[in-house]
N, C-alpha and C positions, 0 to 999 in steps of 0.2 A: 079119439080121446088120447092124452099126451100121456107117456110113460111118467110116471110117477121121479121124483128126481130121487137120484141117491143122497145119503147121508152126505157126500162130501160135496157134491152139487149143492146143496142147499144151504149147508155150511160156507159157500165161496159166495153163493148167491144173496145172502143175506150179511157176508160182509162189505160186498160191495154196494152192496143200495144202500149200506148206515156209512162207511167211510168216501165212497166214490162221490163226489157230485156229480149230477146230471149234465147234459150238455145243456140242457136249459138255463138250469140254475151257474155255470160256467160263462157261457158264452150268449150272453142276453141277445135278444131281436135286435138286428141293425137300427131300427126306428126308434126303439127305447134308446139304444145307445146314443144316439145321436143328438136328441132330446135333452138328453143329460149332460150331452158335451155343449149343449146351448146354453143350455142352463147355468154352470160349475161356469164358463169361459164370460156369459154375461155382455154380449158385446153392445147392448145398449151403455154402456155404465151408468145404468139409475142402481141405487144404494138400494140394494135387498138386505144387505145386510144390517143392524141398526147399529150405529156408533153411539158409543160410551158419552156418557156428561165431563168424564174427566180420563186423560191419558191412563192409560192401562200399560202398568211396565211389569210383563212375564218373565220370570228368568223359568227356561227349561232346562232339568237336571236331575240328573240320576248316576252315580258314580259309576255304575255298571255299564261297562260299552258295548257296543251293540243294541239296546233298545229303540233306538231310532229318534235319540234327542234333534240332531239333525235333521231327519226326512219330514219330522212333525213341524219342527221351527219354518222351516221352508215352506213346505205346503198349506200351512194354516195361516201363514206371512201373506203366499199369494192369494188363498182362498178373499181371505178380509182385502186385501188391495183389489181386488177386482170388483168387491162387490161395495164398495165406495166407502173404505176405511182408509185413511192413511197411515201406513206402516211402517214401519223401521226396525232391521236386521241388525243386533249387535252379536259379531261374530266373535266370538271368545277362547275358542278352539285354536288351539295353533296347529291343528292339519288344516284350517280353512276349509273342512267342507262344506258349510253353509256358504262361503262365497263361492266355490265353484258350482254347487246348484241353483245358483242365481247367475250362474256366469258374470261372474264379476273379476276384475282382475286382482290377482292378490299374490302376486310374485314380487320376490326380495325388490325393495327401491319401493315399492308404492306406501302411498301412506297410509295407516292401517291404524286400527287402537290399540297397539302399541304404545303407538307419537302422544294417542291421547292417556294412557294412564302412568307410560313416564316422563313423560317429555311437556304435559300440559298442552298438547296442541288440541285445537278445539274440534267436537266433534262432527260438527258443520264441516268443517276442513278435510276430511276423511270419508264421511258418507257421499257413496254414489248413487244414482237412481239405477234400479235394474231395468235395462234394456225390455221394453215390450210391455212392460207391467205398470202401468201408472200410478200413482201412489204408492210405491214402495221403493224405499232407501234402502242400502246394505251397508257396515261400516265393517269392511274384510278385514280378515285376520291375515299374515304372514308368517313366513316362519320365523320372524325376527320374536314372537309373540314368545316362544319355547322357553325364552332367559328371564320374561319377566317376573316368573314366579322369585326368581333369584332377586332380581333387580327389585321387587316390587319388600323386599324385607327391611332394607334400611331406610323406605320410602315415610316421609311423614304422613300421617292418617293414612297408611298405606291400603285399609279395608274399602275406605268411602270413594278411593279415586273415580270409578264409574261411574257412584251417584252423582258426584258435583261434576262429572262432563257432561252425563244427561241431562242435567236439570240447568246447566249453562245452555244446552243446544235453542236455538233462536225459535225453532219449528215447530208448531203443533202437531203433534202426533196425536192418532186414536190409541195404536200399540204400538209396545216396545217390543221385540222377541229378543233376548239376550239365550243364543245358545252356549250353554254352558261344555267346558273339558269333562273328559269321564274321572273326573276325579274329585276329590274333597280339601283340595289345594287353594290357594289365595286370590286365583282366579275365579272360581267359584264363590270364595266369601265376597268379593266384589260385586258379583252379580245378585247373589240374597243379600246385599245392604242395598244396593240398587233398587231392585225388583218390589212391587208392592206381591205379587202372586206368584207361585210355585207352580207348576206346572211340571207335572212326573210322568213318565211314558213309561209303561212296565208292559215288557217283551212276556206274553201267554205263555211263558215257560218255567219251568222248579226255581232254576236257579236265580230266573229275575224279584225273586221274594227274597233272596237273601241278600243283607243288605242294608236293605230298605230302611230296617230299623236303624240301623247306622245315619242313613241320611238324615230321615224323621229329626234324630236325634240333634244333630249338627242344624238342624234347620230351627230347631228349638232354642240352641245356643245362641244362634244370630238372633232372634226375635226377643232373648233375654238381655243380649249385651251389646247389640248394634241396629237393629231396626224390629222395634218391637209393633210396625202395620203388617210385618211380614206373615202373609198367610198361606199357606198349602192349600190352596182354591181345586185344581184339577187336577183328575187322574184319568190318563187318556192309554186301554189298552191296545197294544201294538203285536203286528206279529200273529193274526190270531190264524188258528190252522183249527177249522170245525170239522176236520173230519176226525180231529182226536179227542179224545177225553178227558184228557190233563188240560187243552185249551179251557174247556167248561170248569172244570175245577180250580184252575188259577183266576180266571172271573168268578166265580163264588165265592173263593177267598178274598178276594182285593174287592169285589161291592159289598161284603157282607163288613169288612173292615174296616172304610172309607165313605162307606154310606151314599149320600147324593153328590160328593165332590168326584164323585167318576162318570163320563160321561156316558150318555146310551150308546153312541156312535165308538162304533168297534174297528180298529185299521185291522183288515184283515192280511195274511200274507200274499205275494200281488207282486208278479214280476214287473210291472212296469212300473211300479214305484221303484225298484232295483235300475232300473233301465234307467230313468229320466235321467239320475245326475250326469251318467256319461254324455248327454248329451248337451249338459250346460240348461236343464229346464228343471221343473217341477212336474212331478205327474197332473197337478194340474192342468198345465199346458202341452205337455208331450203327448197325451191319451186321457182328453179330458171326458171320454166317455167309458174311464175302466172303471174296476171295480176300485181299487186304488183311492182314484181321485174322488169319487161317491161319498167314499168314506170319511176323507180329509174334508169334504164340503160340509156331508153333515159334523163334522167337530168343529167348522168353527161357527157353523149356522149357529150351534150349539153354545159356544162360547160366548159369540154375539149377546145373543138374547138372554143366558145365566149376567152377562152387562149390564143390559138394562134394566131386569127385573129386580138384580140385586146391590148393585152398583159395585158388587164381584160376584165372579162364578163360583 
């Protein structure tokens, strides 16, 4: 018969089985994993996924940096291009991270939407297809991008330039992904006059609630004095760490708040989503059987189908 454990055994014991996950629950069967990298990668291209009756143009944004506006724009780009959506990257960001996780080139001299919202160059003329990914376009940003909030002040209808480039672009799209700057600047009013849908990534953590109302607010503005289809469709949590209890409490908050416009599909935190950009990929393609990628697959499975049912999510 076993010694009886002491008070501090038990104590250590019982915090490990609530915060530690299991190697199971970690590190799935090689055959599940595998399964799931056939599955997320799709290399039939028959459309599992269902496309929209009419282009779907998301701007993602959140002025708070760090919640993973980027790694969501990317992933949920290649999720839907793989699974026979055609997609289009509008990189809006002047660090151009959305073009370097699509590997795309986006160093001084290339032509970027920049050309296109001061210069009028068309946005055909700037978008690339990403290497590997069929049906998906990216139109990178540069760092020539950084002045145009300057540039963009004396600019006539300086708000709508994005919309009338998209809606110039010759190409049927199923989506738009416009990743937005971490900020509440005129690059971002460009992309909420643009965008018919909002799409908010809120990092499982205190401080990514604050804020929020600030956006809300400014997103209300646009829908009052420049594009009043404009609606706050998705709320996609990121970031999520279950081994804590402030994760559970910030999804309580934000489903209890936001109601059905937040998805079931939770991005959890997941080093190979961390990994993928240095390698110029999306964790879709980098480790299409992590926990990661699972996750992005089910938010746009998720997306998809909030499309069809409702012709917005």
């Amino acid at each position: 018969m076993a010694p009886e454990a002491t008070p501090e055994e038990a104590v250590t014991d019982a915090y490990v089985s609530r915060e530690t996950p299991t190697r199971e629950e970690d590190d799935p069967p090689l055959a599940m994993e595998a399964l799931r990298a056939v599955q997320i990668l799709n290399p039939s291209g028959v459309i599992t996924m269902p496309r929209p009756d009419h282009t779907r143009i998301m701007c993602v944004a959140n002025q708070k940096g760090g919640v993973g506006k980027t790694t969501t724009t990317v992933n949920l780009a290649v999720a839907l291009a793989l699974h026979g959506n055609r997609v289009l990257v509008v990189d809006l960001d002047p660090q151009g991270n959305a073009s370097t996780g699509l590997n795309v080139p986006h160093h001084a001299g290339i032509p970027d939407v920049y050309d296109c919202l001061i210069d009028n160059v068309p946005l055909s003329d700037v978008a690339q297809a990403v290497e590997g990914i069929p049906n998906l376009w990216c139109v990178p940003a540069t760092i020539d991008l950084a002045g145009a909030e300057i540039e963009l002040v004396s600019v006539v209808a300086r708000e709508s330039r994005l919309s009338r480039a998209i809606a110039a672009h010759p190409g049927t799209f199923d989506y738009v992904f416009i990743d937005c700057p971490p900020s509440l600047g005129l690059l971002t009013v460009n992309a909420l006059v643009a965008a018919q849908e909002v799409l908010i990534p809120i990092q499982c953590e205190y401080y990514a609630l604050e804020g929020l109302n600030q956006l809300i607010n400014n997103i209300n503005l646009v829908r009052q004095h420049l594009n009043p289809t404009l609606d706050v469709s998705t709320i996609l949590l990121t970031m999520y760490d279950r081994r804590t209890r402030l994760a559970d409490a910030v999804e309580q908050d934000v489903r209890n708040h936001f109601g059905d416009k937040v998805l079931r599909a939770v991005i959890p935190r997941n080093v190979r989503v961390s990994e993928a950009p240095s390698y110029g990929q999306s964790v879709m393609t980098y480790d299409p059987g992590s926990r990661g990628a699972t996750s992005y697959f089910e938010a746009a499975q998720e997306i998809a189908d909030r499309g069809v049912k409702g012709g917005k999510a």
